[in-house]
C-alpha positions as protocol buffer text, in pm:
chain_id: "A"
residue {
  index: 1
  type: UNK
  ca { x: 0 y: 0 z: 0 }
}
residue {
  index: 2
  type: UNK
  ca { x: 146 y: 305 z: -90 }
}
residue {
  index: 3
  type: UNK
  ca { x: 194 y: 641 z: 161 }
}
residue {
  index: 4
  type: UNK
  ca { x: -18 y: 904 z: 132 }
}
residue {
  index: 5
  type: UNK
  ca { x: 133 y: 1254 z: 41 }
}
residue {
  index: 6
  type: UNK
  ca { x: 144 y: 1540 z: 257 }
}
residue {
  index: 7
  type: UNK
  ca { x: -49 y: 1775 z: 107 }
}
residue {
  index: 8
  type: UNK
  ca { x: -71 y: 2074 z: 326 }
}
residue {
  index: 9
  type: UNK
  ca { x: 82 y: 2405 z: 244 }
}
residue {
  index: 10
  type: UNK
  ca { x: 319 y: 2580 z: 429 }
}
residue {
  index: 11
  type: UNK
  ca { x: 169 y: 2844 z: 693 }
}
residue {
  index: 12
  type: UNK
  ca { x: 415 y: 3100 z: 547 }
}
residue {
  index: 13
  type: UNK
  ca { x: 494 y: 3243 z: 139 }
}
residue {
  index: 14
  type: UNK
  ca { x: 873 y: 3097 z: 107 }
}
residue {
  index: 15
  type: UNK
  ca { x: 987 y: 3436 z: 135 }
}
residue {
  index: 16
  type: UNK
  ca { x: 885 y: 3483 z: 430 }
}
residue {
  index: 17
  type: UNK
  ca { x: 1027 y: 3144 z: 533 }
}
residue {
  index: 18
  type: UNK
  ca { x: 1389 y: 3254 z: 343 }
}
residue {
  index: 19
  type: UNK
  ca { x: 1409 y: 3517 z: 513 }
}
residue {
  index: 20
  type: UNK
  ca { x: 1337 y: 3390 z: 857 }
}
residue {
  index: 21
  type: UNK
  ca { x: 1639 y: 3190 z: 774 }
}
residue {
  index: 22
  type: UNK
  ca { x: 1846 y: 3415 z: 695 }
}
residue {
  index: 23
  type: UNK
  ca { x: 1757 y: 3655 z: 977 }
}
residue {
  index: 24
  type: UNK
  ca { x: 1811 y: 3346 z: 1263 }
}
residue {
  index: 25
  type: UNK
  ca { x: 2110 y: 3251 z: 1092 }
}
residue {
  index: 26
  type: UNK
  ca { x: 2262 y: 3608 z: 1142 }
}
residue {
  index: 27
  type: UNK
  ca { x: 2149 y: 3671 z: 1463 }
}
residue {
  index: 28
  type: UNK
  ca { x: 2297 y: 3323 z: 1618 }
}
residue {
  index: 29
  type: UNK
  ca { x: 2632 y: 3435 z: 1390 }
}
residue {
  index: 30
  type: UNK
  ca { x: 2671 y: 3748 z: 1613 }
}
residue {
  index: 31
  type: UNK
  ca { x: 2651 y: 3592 z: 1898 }
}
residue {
  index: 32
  type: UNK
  ca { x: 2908 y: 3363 z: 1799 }
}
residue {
  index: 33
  type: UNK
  ca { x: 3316 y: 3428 z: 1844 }
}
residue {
  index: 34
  type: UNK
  ca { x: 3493 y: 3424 z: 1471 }
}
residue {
  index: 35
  type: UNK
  ca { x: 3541 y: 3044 z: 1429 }
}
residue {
  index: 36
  type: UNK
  ca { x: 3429 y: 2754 z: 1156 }
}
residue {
  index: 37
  type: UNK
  ca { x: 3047 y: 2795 z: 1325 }
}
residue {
  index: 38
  type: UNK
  ca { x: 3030 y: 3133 z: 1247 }
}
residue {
  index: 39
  type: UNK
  ca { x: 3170 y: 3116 z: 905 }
}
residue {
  index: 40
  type: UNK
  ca { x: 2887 y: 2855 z: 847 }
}
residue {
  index: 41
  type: UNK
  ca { x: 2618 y: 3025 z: 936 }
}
residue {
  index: 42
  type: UNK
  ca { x: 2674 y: 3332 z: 742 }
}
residue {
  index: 43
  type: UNK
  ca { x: 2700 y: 3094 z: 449 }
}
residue {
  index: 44
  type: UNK
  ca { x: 2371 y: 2978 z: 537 }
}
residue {
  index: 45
  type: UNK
  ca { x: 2259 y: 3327 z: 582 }
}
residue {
  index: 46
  type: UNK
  ca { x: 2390 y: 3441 z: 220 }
}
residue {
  index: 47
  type: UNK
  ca { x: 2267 y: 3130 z: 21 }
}
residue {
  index: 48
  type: UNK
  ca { x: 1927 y: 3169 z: 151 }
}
residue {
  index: 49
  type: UNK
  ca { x: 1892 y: 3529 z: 85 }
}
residue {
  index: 50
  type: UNK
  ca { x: 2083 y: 3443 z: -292 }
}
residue {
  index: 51
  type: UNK
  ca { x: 1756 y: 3156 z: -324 }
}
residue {
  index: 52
  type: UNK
  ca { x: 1495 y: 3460 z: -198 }
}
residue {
  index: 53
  type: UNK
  ca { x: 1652 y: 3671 z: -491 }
}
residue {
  index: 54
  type: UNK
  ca { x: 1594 y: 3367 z: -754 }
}
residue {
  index: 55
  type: UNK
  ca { x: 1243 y: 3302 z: -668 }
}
residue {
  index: 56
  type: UNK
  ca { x: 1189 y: 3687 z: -689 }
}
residue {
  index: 57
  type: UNK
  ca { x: 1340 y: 3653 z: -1044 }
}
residue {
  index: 58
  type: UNK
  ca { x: 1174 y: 3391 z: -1129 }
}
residue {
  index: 59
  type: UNK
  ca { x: 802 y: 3463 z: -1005 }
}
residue {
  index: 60
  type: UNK
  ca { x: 845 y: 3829 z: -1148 }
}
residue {
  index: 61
  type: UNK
  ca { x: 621 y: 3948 z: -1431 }
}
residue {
  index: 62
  type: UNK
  ca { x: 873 y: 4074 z: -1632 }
}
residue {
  index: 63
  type: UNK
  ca { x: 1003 y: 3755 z: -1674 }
}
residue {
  index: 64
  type: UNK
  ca { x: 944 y: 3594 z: -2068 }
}
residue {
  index: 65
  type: UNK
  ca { x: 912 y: 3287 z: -2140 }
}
residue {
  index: 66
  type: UNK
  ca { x: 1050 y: 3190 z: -2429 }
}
residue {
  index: 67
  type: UNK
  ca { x: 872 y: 3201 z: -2819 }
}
């Protein structure tokens, strides 16, 4: 018998979620001493606000598809 599929949506727009992220991510960095952790979560903190930016792109009208 095969699973059924979660089909629920998300409380939250994923910007909203990205960006939650991002912000966490940041705070718990400055709270942090320079060290490997830190460094990691401020990656975290850029690549999630890079994927925000891309889904902006890519849900914007001005976007064509092409002909």
């Amino acid at each position: 018998m095969t699973k059924k599929r979660n089909r629920s949506r998300p409380p939250q727009p994923l910007q909203e979620r990205l960006r939650q992220i991002a912000l966490g991510a940041r705070e718990k960095a400055a709270s942090l001493p320079p060290g490997h952790e830190r460094d990691r979560l401020l990656e975290t903190a850029v690549s999630t606000e890079s994927a925000a930016a891309i889904d902006r792109w890519l849900s914007s009208p001005a976007l064509q598809g092409p002909k």
